[in-house]
C-alpha positions as CSV (number, residue, x, y, z in Angstrom):
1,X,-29.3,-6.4,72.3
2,X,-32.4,-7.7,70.1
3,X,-36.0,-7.4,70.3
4,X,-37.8,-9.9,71.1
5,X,-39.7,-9.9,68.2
6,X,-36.3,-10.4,66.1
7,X,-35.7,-13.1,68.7
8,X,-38.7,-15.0,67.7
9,X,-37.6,-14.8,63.9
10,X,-34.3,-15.9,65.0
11,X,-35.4,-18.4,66.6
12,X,-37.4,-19.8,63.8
13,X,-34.4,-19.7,61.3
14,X,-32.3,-21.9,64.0
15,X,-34.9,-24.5,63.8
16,X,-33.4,-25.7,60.3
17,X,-29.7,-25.2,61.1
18,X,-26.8,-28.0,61.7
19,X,-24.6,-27.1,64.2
20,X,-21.4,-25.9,62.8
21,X,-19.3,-26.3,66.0
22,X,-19.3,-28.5,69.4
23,X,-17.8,-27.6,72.8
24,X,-15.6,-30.2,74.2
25,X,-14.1,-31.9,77.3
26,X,-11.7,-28.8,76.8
27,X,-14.6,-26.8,77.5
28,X,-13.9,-22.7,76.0
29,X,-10.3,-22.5,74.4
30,X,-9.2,-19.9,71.9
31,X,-9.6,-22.0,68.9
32,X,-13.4,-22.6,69.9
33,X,-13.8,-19.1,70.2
34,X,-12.1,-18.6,67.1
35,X,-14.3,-20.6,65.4
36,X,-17.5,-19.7,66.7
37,X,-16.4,-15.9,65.5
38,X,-15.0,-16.7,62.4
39,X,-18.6,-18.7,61.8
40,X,-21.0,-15.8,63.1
41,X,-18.9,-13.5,60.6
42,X,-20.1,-15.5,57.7
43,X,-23.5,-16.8,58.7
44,X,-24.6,-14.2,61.3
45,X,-26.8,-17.1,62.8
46,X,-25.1,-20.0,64.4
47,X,-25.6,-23.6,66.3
48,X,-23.7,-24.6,68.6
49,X,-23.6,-28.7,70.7
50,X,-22.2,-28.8,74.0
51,X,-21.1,-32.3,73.8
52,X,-21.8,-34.3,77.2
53,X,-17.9,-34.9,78.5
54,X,-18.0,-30.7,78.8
55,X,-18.1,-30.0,82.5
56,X,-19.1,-27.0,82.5
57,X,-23.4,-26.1,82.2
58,X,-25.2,-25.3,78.9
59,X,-25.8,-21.8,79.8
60,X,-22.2,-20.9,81.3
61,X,-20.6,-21.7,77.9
62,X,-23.4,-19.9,76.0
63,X,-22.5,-16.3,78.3
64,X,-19.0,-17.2,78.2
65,X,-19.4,-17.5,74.5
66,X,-21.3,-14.9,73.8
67,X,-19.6,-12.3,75.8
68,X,-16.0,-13.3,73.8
69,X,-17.7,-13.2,70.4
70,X,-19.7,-9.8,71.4
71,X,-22.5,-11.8,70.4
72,X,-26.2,-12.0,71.1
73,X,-27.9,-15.8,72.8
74,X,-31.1,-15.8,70.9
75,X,-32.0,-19.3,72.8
76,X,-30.4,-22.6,74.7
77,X,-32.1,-25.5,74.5
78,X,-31.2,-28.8,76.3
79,X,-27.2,-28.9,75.0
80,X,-28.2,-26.6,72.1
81,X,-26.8,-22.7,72.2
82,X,-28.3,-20.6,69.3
83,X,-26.0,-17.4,68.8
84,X,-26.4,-13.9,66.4
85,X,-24.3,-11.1,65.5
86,X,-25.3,-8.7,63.3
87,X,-22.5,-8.0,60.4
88,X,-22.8,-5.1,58.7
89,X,-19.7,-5.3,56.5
90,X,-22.2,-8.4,54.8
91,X,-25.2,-5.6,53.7
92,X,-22.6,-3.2,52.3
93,X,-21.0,-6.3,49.7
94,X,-24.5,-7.0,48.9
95,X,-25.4,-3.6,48.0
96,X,-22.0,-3.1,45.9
């Protein structure tokens, strides 16, 4: 869980992020969740589109998402999903 202080700087950092992944017609498969974990491991901060032929709702995928991934929804906006998770295997390389 994050403050909502850390929220608020999150949520200012997503403001100049691409969105590295979008959610299908297929809606939540393995590979998406893959991906969207595989991405939060190397960025920490990620964007995610719901694209419009997904049937399911904006904030359904983001939970859904977020629960598989273990990760945090810092905001969802319109078909936008913002998502963290802290990796702490990243501050020990950079302290090596």
């Amino acid at each position: 869980m994050i403050t909502t202080k850390k929220r608020a700087e999150l949520r200012k950092e997503a403001q100049a992020l691409e969105p590295v992944m979008q959610v299908g017609k297929e809606g939540l498969t393995i590979n998406v969740v893959n991906t969207a974990d595989q991405a939060l491991y190397a960025r920490e901060l990620i964007k995610v589109t719901v694209l419009e032929s997904c049937e399911a709702d904006t904030k359904t995928v983001a939970n859904e998402l977020a629960t598989r991934c273990k990760a945090d929804i810092v905001q969802v906006i319109g078909r936008k999903i913002v998502l963290y998770k802290k990796n702490i295997e990243k501050k020990i390389r950079a302290i090596k």
